[in-house]
Backbone and ligand atoms as CSV (ligand in chain L), in Angstrom:
chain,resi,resn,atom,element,x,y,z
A,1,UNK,N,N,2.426,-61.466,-52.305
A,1,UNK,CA,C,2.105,-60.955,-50.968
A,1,UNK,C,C,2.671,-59.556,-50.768
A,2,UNK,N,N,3.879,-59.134,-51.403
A,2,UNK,CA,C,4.511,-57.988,-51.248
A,2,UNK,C,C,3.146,-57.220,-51.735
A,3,UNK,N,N,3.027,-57.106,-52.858
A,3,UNK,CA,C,1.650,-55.868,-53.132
A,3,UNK,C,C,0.922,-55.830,-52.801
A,4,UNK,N,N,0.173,-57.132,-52.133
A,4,UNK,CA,C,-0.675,-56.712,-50.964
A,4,UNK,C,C,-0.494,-55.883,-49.605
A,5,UNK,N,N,0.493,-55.942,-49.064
A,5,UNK,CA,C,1.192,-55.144,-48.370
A,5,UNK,C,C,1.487,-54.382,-48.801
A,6,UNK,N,N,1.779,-53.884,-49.662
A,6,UNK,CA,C,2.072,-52.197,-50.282
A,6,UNK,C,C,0.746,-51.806,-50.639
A,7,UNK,N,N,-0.053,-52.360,-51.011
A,7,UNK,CA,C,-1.426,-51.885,-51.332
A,7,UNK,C,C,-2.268,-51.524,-49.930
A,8,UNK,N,N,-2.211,-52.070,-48.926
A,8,UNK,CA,C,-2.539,-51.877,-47.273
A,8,UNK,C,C,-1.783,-51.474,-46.878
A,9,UNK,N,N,-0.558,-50.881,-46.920
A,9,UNK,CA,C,0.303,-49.544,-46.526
A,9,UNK,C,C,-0.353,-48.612,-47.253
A,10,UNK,N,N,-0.283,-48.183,-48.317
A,10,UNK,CA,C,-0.677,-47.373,-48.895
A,10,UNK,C,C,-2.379,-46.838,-48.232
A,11,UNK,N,N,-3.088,-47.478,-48.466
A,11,UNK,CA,C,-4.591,-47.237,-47.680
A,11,UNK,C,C,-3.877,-46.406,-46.338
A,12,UNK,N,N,-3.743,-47.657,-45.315
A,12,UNK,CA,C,-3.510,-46.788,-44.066
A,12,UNK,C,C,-3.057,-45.485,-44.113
A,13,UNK,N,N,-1.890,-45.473,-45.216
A,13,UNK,CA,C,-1.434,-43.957,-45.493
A,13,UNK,C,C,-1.983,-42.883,-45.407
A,14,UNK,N,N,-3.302,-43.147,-46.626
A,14,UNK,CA,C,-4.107,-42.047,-47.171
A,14,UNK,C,C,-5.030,-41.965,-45.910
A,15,UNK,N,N,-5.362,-43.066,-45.254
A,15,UNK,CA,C,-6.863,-43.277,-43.957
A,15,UNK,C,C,-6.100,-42.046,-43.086
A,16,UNK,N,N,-4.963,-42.055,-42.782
A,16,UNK,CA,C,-4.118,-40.906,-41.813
A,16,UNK,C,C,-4.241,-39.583,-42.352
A,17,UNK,N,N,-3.783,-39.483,-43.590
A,17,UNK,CA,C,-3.740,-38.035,-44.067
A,17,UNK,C,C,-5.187,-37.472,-44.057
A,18,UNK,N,N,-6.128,-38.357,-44.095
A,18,UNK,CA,C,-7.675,-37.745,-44.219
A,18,UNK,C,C,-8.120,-36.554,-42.772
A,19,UNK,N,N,-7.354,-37.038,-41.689
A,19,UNK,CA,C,-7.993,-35.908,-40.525
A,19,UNK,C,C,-7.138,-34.552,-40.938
A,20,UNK,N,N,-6.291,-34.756,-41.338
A,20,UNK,CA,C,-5.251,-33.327,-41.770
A,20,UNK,C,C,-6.178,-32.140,-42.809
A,21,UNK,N,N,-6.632,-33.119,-44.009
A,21,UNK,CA,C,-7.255,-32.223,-44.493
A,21,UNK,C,C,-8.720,-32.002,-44.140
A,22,UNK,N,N,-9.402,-32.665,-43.491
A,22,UNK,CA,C,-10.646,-32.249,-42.965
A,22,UNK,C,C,-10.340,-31.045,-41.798
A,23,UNK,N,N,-9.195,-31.090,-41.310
A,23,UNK,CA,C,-8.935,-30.356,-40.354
A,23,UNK,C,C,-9.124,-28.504,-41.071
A,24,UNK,N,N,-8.652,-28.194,-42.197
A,24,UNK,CA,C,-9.173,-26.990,-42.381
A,24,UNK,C,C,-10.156,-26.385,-43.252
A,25,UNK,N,N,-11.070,-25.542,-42.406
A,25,UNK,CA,C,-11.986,-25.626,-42.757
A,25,UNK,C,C,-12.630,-25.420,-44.323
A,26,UNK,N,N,-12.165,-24.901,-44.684
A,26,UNK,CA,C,-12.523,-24.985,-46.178
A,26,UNK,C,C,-11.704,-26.438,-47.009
A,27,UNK,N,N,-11.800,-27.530,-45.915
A,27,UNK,CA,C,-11.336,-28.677,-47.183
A,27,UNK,C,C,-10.432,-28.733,-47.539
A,28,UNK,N,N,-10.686,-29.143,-48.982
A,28,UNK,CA,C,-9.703,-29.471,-49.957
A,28,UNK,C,C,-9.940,-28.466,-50.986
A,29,UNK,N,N,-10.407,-27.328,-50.669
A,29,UNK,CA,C,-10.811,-26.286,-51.856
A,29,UNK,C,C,-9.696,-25.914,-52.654
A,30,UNK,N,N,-9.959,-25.041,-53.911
A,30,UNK,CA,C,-8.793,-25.142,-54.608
A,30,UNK,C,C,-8.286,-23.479,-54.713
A,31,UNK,N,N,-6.908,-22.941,-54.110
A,31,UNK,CA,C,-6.926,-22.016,-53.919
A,31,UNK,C,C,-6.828,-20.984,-55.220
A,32,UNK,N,N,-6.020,-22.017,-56.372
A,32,UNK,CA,C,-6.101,-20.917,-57.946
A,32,UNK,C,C,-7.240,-20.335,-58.204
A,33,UNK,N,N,-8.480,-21.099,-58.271
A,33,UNK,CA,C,-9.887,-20.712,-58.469
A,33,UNK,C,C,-10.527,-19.311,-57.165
A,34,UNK,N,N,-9.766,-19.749,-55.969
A,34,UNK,CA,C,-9.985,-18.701,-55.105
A,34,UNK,C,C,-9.422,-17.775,-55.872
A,35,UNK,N,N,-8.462,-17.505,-55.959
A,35,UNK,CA,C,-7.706,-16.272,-56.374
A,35,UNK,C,C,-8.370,-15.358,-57.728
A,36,UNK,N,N,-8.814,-16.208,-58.402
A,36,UNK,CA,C,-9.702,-15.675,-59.675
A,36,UNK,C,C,-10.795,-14.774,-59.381
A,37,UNK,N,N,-11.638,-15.745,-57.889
A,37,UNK,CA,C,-12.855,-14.573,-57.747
A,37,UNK,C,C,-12.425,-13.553,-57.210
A,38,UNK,N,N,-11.103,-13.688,-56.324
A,38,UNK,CA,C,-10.925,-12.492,-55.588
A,38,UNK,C,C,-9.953,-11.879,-55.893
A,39,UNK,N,N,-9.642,-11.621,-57.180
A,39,UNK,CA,C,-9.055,-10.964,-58.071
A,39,UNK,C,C,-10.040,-9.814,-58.332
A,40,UNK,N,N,-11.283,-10.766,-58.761
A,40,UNK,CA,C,-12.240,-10.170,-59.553
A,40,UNK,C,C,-13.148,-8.839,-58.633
A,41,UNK,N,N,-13.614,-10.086,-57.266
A,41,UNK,CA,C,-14.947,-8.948,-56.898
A,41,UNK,C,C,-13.982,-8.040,-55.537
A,42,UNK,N,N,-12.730,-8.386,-55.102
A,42,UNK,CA,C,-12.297,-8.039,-53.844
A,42,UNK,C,C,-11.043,-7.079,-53.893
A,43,UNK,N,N,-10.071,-7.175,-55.340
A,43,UNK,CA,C,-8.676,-6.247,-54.965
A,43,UNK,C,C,-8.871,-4.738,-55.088
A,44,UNK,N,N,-9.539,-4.460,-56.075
A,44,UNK,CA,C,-9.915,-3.054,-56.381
A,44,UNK,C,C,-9.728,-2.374,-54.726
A,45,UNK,N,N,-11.186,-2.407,-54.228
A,45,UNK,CA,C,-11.164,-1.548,-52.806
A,45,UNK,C,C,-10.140,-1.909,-52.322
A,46,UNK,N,N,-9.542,-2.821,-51.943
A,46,UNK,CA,C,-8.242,-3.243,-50.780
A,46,UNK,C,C,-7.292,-1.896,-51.516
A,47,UNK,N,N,-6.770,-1.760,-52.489
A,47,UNK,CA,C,-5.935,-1.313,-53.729
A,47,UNK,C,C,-6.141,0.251,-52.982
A,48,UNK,N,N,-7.535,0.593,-53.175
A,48,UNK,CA,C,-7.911,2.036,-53.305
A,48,UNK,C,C,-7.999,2.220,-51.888
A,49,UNK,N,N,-7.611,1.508,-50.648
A,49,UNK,CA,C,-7.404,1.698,-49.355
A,49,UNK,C,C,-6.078,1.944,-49.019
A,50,UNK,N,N,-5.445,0.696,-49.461
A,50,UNK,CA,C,-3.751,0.546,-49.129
A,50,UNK,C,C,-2.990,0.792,-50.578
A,51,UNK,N,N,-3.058,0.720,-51.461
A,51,UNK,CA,C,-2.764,1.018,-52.682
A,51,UNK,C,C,-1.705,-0.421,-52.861
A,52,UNK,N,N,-0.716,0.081,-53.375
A,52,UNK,CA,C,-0.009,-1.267,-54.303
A,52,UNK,C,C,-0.889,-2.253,-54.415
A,53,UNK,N,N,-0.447,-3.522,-54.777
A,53,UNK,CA,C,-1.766,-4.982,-55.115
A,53,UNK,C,C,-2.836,-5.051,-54.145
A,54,UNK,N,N,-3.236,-4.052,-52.893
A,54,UNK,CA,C,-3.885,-4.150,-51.631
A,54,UNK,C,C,-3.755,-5.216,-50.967
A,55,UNK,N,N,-3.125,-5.989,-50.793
A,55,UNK,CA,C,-2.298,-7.151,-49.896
A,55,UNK,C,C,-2.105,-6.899,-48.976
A,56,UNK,N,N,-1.372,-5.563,-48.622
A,56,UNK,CA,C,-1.346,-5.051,-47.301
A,56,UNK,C,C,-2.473,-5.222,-46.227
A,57,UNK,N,N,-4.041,-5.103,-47.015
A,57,UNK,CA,C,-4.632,-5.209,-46.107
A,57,UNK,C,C,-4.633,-6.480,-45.158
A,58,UNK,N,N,-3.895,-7.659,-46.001
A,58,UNK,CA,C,-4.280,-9.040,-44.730
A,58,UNK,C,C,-2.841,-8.839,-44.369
A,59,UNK,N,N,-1.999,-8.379,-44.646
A,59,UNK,CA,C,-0.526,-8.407,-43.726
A,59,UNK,C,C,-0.441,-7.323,-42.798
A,60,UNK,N,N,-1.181,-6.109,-42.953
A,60,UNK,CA,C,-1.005,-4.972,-42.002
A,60,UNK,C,C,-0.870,-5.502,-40.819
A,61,UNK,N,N,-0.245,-4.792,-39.540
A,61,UNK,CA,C,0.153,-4.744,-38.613
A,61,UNK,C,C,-1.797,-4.299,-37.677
A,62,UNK,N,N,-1.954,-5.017,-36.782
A,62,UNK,CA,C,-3.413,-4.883,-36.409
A,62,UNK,C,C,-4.545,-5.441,-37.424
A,63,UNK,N,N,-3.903,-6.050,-38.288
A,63,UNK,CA,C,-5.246,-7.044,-39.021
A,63,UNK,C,C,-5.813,-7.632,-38.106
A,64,UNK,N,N,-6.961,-8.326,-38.623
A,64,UNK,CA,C,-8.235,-8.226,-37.673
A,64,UNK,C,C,-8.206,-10.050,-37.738
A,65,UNK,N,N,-7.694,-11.138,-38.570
A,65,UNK,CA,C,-7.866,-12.132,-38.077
A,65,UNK,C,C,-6.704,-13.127,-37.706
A,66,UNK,N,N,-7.000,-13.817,-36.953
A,66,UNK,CA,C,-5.625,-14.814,-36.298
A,66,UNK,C,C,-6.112,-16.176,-36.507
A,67,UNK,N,N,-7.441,-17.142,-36.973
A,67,UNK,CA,C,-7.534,-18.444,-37.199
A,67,UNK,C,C,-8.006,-18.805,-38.440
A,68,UNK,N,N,-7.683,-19.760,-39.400
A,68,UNK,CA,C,-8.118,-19.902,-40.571
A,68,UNK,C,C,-9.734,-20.072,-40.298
A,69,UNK,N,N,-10.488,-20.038,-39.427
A,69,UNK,CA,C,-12.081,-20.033,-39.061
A,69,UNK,C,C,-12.200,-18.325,-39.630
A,70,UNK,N,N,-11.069,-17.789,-38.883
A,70,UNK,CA,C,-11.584,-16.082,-39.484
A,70,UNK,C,C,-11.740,-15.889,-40.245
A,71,UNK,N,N,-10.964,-16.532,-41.502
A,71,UNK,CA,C,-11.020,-16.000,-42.671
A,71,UNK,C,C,-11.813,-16.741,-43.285
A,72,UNK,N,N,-12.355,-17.729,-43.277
A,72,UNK,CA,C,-13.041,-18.090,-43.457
A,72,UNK,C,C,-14.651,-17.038,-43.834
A,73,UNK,N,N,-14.647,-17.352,-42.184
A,73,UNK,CA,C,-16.001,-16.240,-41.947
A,73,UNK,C,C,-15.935,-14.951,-42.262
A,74,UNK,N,N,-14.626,-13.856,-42.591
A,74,UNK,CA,C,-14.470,-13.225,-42.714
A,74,UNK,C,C,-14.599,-12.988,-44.776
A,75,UNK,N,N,-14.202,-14.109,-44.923
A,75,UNK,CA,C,-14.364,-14.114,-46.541
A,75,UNK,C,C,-16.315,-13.985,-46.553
A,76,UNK,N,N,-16.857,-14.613,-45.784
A,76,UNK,CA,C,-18.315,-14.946,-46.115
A,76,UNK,C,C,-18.652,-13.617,-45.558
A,77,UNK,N,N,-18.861,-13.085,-44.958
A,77,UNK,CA,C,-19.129,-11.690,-44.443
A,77,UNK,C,C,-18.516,-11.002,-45.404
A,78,UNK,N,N,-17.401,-10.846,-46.073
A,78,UNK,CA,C,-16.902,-9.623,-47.152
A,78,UNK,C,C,-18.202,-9.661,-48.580
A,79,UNK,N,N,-18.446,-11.469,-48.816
A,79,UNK,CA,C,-18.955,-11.860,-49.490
A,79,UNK,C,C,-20.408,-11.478,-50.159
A,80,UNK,N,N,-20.843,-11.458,-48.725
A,80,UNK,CA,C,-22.332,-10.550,-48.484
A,80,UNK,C,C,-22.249,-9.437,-48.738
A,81,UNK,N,N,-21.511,-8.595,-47.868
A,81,UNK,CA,C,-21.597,-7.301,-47.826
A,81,UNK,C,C,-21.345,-6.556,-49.360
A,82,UNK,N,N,-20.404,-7.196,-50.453
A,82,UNK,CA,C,-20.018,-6.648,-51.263
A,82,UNK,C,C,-21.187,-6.856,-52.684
A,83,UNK,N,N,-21.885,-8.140,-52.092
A,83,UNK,CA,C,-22.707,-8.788,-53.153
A,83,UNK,C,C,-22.133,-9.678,-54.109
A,84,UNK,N,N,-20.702,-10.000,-53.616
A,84,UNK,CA,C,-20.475,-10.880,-55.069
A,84,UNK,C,C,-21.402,-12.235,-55.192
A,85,UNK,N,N,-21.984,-12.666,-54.709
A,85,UNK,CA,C,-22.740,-13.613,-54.885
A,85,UNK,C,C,-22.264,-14.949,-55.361
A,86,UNK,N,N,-21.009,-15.190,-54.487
A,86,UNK,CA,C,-20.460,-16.731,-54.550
A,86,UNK,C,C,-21.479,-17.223,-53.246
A,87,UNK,N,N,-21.062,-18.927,-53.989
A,87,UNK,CA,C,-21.130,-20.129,-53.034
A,87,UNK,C,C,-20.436,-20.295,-52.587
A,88,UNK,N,N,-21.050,-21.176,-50.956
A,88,UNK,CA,C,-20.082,-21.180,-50.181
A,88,UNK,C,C,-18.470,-21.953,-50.214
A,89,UNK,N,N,-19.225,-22.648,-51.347
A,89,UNK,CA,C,-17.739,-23.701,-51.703
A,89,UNK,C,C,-16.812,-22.315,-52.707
A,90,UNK,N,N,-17.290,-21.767,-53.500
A,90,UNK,CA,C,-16.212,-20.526,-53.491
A,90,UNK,C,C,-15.672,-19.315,-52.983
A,91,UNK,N,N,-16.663,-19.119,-51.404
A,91,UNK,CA,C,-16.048,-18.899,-50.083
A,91,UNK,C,C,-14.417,-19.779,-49.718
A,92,UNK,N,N,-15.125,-20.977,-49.848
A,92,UNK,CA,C,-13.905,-21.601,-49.527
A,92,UNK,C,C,-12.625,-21.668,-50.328
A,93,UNK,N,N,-13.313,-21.543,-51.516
A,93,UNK,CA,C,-11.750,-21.643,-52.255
A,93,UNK,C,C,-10.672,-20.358,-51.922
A,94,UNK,N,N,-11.688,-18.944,-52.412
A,94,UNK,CA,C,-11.004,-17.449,-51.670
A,94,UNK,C,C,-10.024,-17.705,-50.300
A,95,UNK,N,N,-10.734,-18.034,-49.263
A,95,UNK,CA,C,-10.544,-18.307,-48.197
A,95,UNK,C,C,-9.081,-19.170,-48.217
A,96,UNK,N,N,-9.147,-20.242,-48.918
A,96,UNK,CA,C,-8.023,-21.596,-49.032
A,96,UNK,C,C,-6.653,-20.224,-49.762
A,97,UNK,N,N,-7.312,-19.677,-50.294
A,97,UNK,CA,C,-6.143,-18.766,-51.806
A,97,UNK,C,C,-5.664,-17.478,-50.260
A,98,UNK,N,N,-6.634,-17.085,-49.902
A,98,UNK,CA,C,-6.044,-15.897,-48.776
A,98,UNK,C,C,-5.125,-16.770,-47.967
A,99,UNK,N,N,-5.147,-17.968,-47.445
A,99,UNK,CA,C,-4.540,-18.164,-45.860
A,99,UNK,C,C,-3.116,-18.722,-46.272
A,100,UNK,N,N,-3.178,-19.500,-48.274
A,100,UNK,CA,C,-2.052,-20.203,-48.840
A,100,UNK,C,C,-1.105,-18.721,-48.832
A,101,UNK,N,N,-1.722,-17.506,-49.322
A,101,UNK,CA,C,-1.027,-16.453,-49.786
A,101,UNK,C,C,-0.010,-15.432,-48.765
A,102,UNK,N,N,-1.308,-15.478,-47.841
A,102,UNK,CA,C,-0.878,-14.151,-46.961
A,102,UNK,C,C,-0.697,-14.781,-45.688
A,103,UNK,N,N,-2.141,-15.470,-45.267
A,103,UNK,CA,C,-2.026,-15.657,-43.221
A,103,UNK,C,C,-1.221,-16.778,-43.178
A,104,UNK,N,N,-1.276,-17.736,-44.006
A,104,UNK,CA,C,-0.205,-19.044,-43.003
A,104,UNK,C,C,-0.982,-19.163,-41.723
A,105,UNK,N,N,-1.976,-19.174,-41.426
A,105,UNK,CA,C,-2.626,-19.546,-40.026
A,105,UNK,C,C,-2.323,-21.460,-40.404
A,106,UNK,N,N,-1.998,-22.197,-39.424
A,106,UNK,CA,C,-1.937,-23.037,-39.032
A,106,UNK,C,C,-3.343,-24.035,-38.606
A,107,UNK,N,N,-3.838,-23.332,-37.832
A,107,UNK,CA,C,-5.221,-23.499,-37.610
A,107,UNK,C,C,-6.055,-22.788,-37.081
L,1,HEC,C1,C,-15.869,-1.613,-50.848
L,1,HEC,C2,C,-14.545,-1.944,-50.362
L,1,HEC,C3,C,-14.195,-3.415,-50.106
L,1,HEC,C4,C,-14.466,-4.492,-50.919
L,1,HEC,C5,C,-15.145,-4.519,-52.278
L,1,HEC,C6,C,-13.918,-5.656,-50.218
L,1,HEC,N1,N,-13.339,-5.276,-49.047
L,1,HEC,FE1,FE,-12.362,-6.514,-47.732
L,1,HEC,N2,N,-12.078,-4.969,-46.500
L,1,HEC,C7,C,-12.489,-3.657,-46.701
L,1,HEC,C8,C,-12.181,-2.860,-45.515
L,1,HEC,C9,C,-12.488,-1.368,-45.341
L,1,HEC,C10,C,-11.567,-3.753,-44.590
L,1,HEC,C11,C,-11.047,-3.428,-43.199
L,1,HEC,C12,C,-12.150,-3.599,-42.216
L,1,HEC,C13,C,-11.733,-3.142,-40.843
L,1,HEC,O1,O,-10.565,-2.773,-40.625
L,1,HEC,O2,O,-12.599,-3.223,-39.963
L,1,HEC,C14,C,-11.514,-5.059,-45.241
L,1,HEC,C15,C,-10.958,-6.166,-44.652
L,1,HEC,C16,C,-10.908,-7.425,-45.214
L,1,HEC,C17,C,-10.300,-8.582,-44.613
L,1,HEC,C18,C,-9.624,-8.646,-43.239
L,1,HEC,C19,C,-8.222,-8.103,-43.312
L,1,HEC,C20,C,-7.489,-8.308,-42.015
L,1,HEC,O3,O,-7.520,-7.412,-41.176
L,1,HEC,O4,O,-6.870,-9.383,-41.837
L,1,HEC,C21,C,-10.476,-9.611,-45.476
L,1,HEC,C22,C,-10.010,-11.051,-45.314
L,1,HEC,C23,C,-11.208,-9.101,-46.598
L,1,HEC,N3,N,-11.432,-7.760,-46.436
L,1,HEC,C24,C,-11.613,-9.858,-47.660
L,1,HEC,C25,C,-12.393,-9.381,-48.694
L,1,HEC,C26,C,-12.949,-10.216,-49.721
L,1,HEC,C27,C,-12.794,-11.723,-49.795
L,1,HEC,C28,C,-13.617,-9.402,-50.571
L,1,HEC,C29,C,-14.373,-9.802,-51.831
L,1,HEC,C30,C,-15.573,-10.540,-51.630
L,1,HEC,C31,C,-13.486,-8.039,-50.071
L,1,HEC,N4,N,-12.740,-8.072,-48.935
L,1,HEC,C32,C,-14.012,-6.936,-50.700
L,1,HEC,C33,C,-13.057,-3.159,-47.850
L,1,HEC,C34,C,-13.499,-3.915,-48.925
């Protein structure tokens, strides 16, 4: 009977943690893989704006977003505009790799 009860603790456990991660919006995306594309199609210009790793641009003082929705949308709008031609699920991962790195937005 004990492992049945540890086996239905355990469930309930995970049934709880499930609104946490649905809660941001890109999921459960994986932020290493973010970081790869936006290594690739995004540091250069940041670099040749702010220079050092261009990081500065999401920490500057008057950056432009305050909710992990921004960056979100803000990754998909860079996305377009630049042509890298990800999916949106590697929107999300970028997105998951920017907010782990730099914003810490909460929600
Ligand atoms: C051709 C140059 C260029 C490229 C390439 C570029 N960016 Fe940007 N990015 C900018 C500029 C310029 C701004 C500032 C816009 C402003 O201040 O209105 C910016 C701002 C941003 C911001 C908001 C920073 C803030 O204020 O918090 C994010 C996030 C961002 N870029 C992500 C990306 C991503 C992701 C990519 C790759 C798909 C990318 N950028 C590629 C030039 C570029």
């Amino acid at each position: 009977m004990k492992t049945v009860s540890a086996l239905i603790a355990t469930a309930i456990i995970s049934l709880n943690s499930l609104p946490t991660l649905a809660a941001e919006p890109w999921g459960n995306a994986d932020p290493k893989a973010g970081k790869q594309n936006h290594d690739k199609a995004c540091v250069a210009c940041h670099v040749r704006l702010y220079g050092g790793d261009g990081s500065k641009m999401y920490t500057r003082d008057g950056r432009l977003l305050s909710t992990q929705l921004d960056v979100l949308q803000r990754v998909a709008t860079c996305n377009s505009q630049v042509k890298a031609g990800w999916f949106p699920d590697e929107e999300a991962e970028v997105a998951a790799y920017l907010n782990q790195q730099y914003y810490h937005f909460k929600d």
